[in-house]
C-alpha distance (Angstrom), angle and dihedral (degrees) to the residues before:
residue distance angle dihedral
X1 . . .
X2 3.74 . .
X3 4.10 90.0 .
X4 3.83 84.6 51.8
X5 3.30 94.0 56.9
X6 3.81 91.2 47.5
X7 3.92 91.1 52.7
X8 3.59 88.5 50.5
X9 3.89 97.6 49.0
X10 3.59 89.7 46.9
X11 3.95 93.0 57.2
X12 3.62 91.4 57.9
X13 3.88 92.6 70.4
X14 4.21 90.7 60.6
X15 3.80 88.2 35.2
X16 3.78 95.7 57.3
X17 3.86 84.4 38.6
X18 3.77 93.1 64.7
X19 3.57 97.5 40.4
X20 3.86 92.8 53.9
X21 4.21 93.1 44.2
X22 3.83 85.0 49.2
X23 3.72 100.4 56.0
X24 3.95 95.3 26.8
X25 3.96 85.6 60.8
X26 3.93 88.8 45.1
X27 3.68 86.8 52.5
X28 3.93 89.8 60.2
X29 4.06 95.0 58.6
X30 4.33 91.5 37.5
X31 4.17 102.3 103.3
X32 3.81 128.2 -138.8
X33 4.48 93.3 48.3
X34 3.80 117.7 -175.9
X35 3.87 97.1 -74.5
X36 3.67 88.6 57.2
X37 3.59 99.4 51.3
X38 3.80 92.7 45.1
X39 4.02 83.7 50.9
X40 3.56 84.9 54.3
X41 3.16 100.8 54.8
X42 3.61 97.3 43.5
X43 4.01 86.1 55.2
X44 3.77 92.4 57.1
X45 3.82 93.0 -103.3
X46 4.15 119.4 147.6
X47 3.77 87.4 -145.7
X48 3.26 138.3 6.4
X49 3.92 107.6 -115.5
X50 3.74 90.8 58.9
X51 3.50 78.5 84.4
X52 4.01 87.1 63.1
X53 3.91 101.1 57.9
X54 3.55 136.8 100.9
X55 3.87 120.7 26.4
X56 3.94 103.1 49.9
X57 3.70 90.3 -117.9
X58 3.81 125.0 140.1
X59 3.40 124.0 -99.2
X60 4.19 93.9 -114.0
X61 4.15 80.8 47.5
X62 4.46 91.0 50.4
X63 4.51 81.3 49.0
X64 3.51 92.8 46.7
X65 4.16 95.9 43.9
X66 4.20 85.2 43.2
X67 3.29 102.3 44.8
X68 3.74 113.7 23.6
X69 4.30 116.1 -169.8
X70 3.58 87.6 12.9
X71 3.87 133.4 88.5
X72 3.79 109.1 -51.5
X73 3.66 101.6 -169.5
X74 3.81 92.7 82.2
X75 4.09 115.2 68.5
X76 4.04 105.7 -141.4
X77 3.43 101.6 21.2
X78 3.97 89.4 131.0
X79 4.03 116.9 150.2
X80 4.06 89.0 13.1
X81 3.99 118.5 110.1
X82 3.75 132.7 -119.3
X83 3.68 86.4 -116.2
X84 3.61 100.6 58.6
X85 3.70 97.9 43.1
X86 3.86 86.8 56.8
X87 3.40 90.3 53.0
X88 3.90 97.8 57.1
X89 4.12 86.4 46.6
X90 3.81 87.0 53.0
X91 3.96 89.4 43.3
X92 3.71 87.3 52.7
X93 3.41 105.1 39.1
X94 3.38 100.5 -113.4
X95 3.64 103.8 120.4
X96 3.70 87.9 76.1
X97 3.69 121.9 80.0
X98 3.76 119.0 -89.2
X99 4.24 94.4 -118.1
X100 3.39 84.6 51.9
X101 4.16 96.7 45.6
X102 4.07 94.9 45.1
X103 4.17 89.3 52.2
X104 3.99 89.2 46.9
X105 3.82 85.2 48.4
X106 4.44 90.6 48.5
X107 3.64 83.4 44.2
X108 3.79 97.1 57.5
X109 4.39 85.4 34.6
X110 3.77 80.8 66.1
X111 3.75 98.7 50.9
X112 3.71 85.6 39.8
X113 3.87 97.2 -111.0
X114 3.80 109.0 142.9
X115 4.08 89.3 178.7
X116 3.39 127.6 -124.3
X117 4.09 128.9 -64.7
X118 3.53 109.1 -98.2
X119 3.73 89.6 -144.9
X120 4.02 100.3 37.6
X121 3.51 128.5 51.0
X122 4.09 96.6 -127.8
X123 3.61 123.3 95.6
X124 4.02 108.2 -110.7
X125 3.45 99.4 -113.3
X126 3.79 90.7 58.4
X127 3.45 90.6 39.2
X128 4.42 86.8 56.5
X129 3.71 90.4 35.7
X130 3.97 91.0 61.4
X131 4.04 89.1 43.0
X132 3.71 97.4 46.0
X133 3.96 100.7 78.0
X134 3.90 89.4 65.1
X135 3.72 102.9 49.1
X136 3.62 88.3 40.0
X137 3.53 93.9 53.4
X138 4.01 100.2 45.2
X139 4.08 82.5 47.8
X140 4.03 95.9 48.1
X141 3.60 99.6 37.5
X142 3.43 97.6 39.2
X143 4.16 92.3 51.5
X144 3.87 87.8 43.7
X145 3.59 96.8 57.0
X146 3.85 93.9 38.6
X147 3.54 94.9 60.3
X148 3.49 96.5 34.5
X149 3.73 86.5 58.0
X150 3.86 100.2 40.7
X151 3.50 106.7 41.9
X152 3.93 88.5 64.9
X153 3.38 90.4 40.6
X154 3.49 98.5 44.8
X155 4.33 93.2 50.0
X156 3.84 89.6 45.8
X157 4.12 89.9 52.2
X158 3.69 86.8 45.5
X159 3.77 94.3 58.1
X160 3.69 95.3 41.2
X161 3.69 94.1 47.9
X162 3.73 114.8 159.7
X163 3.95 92.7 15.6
X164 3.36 128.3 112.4
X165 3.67 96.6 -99.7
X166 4.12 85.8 57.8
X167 3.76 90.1 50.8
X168 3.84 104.7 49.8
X169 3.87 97.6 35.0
X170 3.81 79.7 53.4
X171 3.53 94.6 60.7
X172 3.64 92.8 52.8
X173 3.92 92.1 50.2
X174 3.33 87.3 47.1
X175 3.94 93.1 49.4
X176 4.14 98.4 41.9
X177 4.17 80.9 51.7
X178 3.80 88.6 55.6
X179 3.75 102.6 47.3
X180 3.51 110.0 82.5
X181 3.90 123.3 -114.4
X182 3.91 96.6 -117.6
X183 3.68 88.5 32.0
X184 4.27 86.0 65.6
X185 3.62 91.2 30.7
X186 4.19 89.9 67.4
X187 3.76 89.4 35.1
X188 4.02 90.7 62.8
X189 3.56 82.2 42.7
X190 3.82 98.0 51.2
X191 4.06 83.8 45.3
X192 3.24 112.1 37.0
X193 3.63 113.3 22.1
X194 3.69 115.1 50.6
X195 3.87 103.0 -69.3
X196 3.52 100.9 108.4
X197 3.53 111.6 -29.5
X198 3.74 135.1 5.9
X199 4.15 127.2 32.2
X200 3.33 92.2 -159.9
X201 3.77 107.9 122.8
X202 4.24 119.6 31.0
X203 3.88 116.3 -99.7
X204 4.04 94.5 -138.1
X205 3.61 147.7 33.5
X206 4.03 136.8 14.0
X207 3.76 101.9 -88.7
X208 3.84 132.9 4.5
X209 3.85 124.8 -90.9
X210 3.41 94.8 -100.2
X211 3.70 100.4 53.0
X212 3.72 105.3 112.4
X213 4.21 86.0 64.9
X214 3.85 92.6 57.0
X215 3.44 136.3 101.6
X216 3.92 121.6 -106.6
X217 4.17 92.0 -110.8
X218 3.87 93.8 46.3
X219 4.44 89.6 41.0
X220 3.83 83.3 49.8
X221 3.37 91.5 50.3
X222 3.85 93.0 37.8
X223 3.63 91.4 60.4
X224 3.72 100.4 54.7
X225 3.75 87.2 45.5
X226 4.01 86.2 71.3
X227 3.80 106.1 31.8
X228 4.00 86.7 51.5
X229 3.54 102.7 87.9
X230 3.92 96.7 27.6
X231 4.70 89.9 52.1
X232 3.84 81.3 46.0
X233 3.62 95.9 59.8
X234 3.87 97.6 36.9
X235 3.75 87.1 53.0
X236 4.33 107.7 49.0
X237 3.84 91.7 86.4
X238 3.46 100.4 40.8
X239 4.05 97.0 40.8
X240 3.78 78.9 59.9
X241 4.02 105.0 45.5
X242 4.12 79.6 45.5
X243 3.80 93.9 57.4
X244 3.21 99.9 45.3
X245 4.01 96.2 51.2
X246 3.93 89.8 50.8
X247 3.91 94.1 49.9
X248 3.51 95.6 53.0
X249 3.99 96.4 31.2
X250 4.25 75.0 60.1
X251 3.36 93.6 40.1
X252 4.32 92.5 56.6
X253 3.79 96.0 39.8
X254 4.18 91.5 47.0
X255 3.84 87.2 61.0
X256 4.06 99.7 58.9
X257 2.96 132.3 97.1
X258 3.97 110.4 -107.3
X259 4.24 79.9 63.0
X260 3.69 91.3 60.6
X261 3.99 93.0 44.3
X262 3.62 87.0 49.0
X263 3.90 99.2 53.0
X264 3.90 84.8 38.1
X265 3.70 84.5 63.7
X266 3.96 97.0 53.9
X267 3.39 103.1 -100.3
X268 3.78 130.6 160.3
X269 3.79 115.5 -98.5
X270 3.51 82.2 -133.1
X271 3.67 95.7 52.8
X272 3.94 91.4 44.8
X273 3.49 94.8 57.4
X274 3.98 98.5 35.8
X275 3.56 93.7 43.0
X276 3.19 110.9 36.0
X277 3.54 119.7 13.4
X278 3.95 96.6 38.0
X279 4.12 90.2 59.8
X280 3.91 89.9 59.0
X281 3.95 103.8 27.8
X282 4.15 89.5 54.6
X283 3.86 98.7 57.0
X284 3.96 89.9 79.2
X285 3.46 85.2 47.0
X286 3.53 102.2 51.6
X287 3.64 91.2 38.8
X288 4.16 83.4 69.5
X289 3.59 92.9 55.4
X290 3.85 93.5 96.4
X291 3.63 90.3 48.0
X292 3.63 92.8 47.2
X293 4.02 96.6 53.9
X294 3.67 89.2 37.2
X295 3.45 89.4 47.8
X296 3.88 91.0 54.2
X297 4.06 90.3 37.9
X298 3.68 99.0 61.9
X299 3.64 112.7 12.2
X300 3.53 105.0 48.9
X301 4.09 97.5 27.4
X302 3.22 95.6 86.7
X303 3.94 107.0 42.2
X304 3.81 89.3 44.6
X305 3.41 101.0 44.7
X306 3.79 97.7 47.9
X307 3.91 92.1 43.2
X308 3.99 86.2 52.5
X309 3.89 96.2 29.5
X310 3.72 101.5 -121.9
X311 3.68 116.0 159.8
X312 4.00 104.8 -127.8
X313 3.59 146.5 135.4
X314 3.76 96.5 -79.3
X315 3.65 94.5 49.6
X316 3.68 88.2 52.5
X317 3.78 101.7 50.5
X318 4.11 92.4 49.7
X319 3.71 86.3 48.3
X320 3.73 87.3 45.8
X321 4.02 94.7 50.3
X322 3.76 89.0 55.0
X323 3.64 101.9 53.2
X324 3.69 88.0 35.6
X325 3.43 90.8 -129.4
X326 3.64 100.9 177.0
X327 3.81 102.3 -156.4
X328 3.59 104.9 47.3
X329 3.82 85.0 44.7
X330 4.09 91.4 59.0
X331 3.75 90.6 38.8
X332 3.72 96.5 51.3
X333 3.48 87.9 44.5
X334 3.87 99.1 53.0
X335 3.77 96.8 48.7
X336 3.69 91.2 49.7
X337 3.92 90.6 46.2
X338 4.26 79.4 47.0
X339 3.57 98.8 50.6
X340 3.76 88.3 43.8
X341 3.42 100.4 50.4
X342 3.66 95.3 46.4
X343 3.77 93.8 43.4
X344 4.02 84.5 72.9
X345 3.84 91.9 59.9
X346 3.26 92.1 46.5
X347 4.19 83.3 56.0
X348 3.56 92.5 53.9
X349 3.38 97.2 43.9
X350 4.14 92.4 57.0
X351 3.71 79.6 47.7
X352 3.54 91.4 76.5
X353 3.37 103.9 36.8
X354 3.44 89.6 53.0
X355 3.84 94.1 55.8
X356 4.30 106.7 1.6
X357 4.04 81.2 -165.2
X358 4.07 87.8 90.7
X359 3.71 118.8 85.8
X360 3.86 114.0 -172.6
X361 3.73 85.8 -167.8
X362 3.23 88.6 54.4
X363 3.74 100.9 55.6
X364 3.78 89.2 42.6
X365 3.35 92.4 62.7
């Protein structure tokens, strides 16, 4: 297991390797850069790609109309000399060739230097550091509570199958998997946090303002107060996806035929299902565990944490993508790729505890 392991550390360095080329290239064809937005801003413009309308032209034709004799690469760079639009290029790197900027950038990823936001004046692994807590919390607590919820849920539907029980929790499953995540997430809002009706949870943030002065019980308690409404509406689609996938994992491992010898033999019904069944009907379970978190991590940090202004990871990358900030962009992108990537080990490696009879090596060989 331990070479395994090794094998599948190892293929994270290429992995991460091809994921960065691929979107660094992208980033070399994506209009309106980081010298263009600054110009944009410096022209009075909201955004920069207002600076792209009307006309049909190309961007390099918009430059060359705006800012005649001087450097046509940029669109709006009107009234701004040659000189100083060279100096933001050198500033930012980009009067070096792009081979040569992506291996300075793997260079510093090595030493663990993400570079500095263009836009910010924090270095980007600060700047992810101080994000990280809330997307890691909406993804932890969120997959906690899901499967803590489902798998008991999912073995009790399994043995009542066809009752009524089956039938009408089905409905709700069915139901929480049909409302959408920011759909829910403004509905607790609406209910429960000043919209319309009750103040009982806060509408922003992790903790209250005066956190730092209290006690450990009452910060404990402080915290959960925020995340509660925020985990509950990261978790409604994947509390039902999980249920679902343990009843009828149940459902197709209670119809073998090592179940039937078992309760042949006088076992409990209990001990059947706990001890035997439950070993082989969780590894498709726990292999979605990854997918779950992940699920959580990037697809529903950014809705939720916008609509309930939390300050995380996904909030940080959109922002990032429309300032092209460059950076932050790379960085967020790496420790997503990172968390990802190690998220399947973490899969196989529950795998085996869950049922030491697989060998990876084994089934490599």
């Amino acid at each position: 297991m331990g070479a395994y392991i090794l094998r599948r550390l190892l293929l994270v360095i290429p992995t991460l390797l091809g994921i960065m080329v691929v979107n660094f290239a992208l980033t070399q064809f994506v209009p309106g850069g980081p010298i263009e937005q600054i110009i944009a801003q410096m022209e009075g413009q909201a955004n920069v790609f207002e600076g792209f309308s009307g006309g049909g032209g190309s961007v390099g034709d918009i430059g060359a109309e705006l800012a005649p004799g001087g450097n046509e690469n940029y669109a709006g760079s009107r009234g701004l000399p040659p000189e100083y639009i060279a100096k933001l290029e050198k500033e930012f790197g980009f009067d070096k060739p792009p081979l040569q900027r992506f291996l300075g950038m793997l260079w510093n990823y090595v030493r663990l230097d993400f570079g500095e936001s263009y836009f910010r004046s924090i270095s980007v692994f600060d700047l992810v550091m101080e994000k990280m807590p809330v997307s890691i919390t909406l993804g932890l607590w969120s997959t906690v509570i899901a499967y803590a919820v489902s798998i008991p849920l999912g073995i009790r539907k399994a043995v009542k199958d066809g009752t009524a029980y089956d039938t009408w929790t089905s409905g709700l499953i069915i139901t929480a998997y049909a409302i959408p995540g920011f759909l829910f997430a403004i509905l607790l809002l609406v209910l429960f946090a000043g919209g319309s009706y009750w103040q009982i949870f806060p509408l922003r943030g992790l903790t209250s303002d005066n956190w730092q002065s209290l006690s450990w019980p009452m910060k404990i308690a402080d915290y959960f107060w925020h995340i509660a409404l925020p985990v509950l509406a990261s978790t409604i689609s994947a509390f039902a996806t999980l249920t679902l996938l343990t009843k009828n994992s149940f459902l197709d491992e209670i119809k073998k035929h090592y179940v039937m010898t078992a309760r042949a033999k006088g076992l409990s019904e209990r001990r059947v299902l706990y001890g035997h069944v439950f070993r082989n009907a969780m590894l498709i379970v726990i292999a979605g565990f990854p997918a779950v978190f992940i699920g959580v991590f990037f697809g529903g940090s950014l809705i939720i944490e916008t609509i309930f202004s939390l300050d995380g990871l996904g909030r940080l990358g959109f922002e990032a993508a429309l300032q092209r900030d460059y950076p932050v962009i790379f960085g967020t992108l790496f420790v997503f790729s990172l968390i990802g990537l190690v998220m399947g080990i973490i899969s196989d490696l529950m795998y085996v505890l869950v049922d030491p009879r697989i060998d990876f090596e084994k089934r490599e060989g």
